[in-house]
Every structure is written in C-alpha cells, then in structure tokens.
N, C-alpha and C positions, 0 to 999 in steps of 0.2 A: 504494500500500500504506500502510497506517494501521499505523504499528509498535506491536507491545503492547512492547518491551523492545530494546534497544541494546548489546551488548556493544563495549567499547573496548579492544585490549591494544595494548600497543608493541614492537615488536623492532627489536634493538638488533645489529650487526655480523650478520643475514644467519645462516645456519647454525650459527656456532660463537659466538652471542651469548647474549643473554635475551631472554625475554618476559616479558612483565609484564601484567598486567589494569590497567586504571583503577582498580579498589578496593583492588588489591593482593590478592586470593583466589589469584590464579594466577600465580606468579612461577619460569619453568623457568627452567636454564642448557639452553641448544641446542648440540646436537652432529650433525655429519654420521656417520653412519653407516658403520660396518666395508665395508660390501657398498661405499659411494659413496669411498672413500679415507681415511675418518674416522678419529678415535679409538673413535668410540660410543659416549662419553661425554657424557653430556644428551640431552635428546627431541629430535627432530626433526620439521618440520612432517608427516612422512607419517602419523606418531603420532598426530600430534595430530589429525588430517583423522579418521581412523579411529576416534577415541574419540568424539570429535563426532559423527560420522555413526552410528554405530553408535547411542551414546544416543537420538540425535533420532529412528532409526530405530523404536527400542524405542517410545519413546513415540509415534511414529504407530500404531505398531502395535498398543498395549495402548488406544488412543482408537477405531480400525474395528473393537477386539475388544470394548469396551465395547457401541460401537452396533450389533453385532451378534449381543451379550449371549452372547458367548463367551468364557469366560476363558482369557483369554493371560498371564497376571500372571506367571507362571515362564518365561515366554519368553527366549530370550539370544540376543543378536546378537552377531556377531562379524565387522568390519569389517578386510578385508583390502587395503590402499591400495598399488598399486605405483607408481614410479615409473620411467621410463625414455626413452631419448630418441624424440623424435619431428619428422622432417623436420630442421627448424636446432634446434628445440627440445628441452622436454622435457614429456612428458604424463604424465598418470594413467590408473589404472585401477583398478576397485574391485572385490571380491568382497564380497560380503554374507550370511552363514552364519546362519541362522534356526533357533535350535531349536526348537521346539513342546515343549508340554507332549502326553504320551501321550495324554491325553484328547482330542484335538483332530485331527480322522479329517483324511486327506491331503489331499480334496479340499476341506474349508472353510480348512484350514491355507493351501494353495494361493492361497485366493481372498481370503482375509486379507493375507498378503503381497506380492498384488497393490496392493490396495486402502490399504495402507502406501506403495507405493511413490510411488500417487500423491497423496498426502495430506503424505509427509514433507517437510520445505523442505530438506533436503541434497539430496535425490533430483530436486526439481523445481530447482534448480541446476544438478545436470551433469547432466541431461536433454539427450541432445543433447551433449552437451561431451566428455564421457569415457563408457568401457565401464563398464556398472555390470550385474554378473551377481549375478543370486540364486539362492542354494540352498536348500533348504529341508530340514533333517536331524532 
C-alpha cells in the first residue's frame, strides 16, 4: 500500500488517560464507561472506533454515490461499536445505520451501501474480524 496520509496519536495510562494527535488537533481525557465500571467521564476508544468509522463510512459512500451520479450528500451514518467479552478476551461488534436521503429509491440505496462497504478502509479492516451489520433506514 502506497499511503496518501498517516495519522499519529499517543495514549497515555490505557482507559482512564489521554490521547493526543501528533499535531495536537485531537487531545481527549479517556474514561471507561458507566456500563464497563467507569466514571464516564472522557471518551472512550469504542467512541472513538465509531466516529471514525462512521465518517470514513460516509465518505465511501458519498464517493460510489458520486460514481454513480446519485446524490447521497444528506446521507448520515451512524456507527454503533459494542464491546464485550469474547472466549479469554474481548471483541467488537459494529452496527452501521444508513440514512438515505428520500430521493434515493431502496433498491439503489441498497446497492450503494453495499458498494460503500467494500470501498470503505474501516470496513475492509474488520472484514472478517468483527460482526459489522448494516441497516439501511
């Protein structure tokens, strides 16, 4: 792979620490979450998996709506990251909520959000890794 761009951040104490970006753009305090024993105070990586994917979703999706010269531009994703244990560990799993714009009939919406799925680089990540369902509303 020939990288167009590299993002760098650093986290610091795990859970209940910060994250920081290399430029300094992106600087959380990190908190485990109410549901995992936490305070819930500060993001948490599941948060943050889910804003990321979600964006990157969008943008796959608003680039096979481009090349199939159907506007998607009012589209919203919404990325549901769960986390929980799995065998000694712990896994993910993802719901992906698509709205369409009303103009955009079910069966090309369908075949758009297909063609997102395999285009997005989150998606072609946990391809295979984790459950990743999409809905389409």
């Amino acid at each position: 792979m020939d990288a167009l761009y590299t993002a760098v951040a650093t986290a610091t104490h795990g859970r209940d620490g910060r994250a920081v970006s290399s430029d300094g753009v992106l600087d959380l305090a990190l908190g485990v979450p109410q549901a995992m024993g936490g305070n819930g105070q500060g993001t948490n990586p599941e948060q943050l998996f889910a804003a990321g994917y979600a964006a990157c979703f969008g943008s796959a999706l608003g680039l096979v709506g481009r090349q199939a010269k159907v506007d998607v531009s009012d589209a919203a994703v919404t990325a549901e990251v769960s986390i929980g244990k799995q065998g000694e560990g712990f896994g993910l799993a993802v719901i992906l909520r698509v709205e369409l714009p009303d103009s955009v009939d079910e069966a090309t919406g369908r075949k758009l959000v297909e063609q997102a799925h395999q285009v997005c680089p989150y998606s072609n990540a946990t391809r295979g890794n984790i459950d990743v369902d999409l809905v389409i509303e």
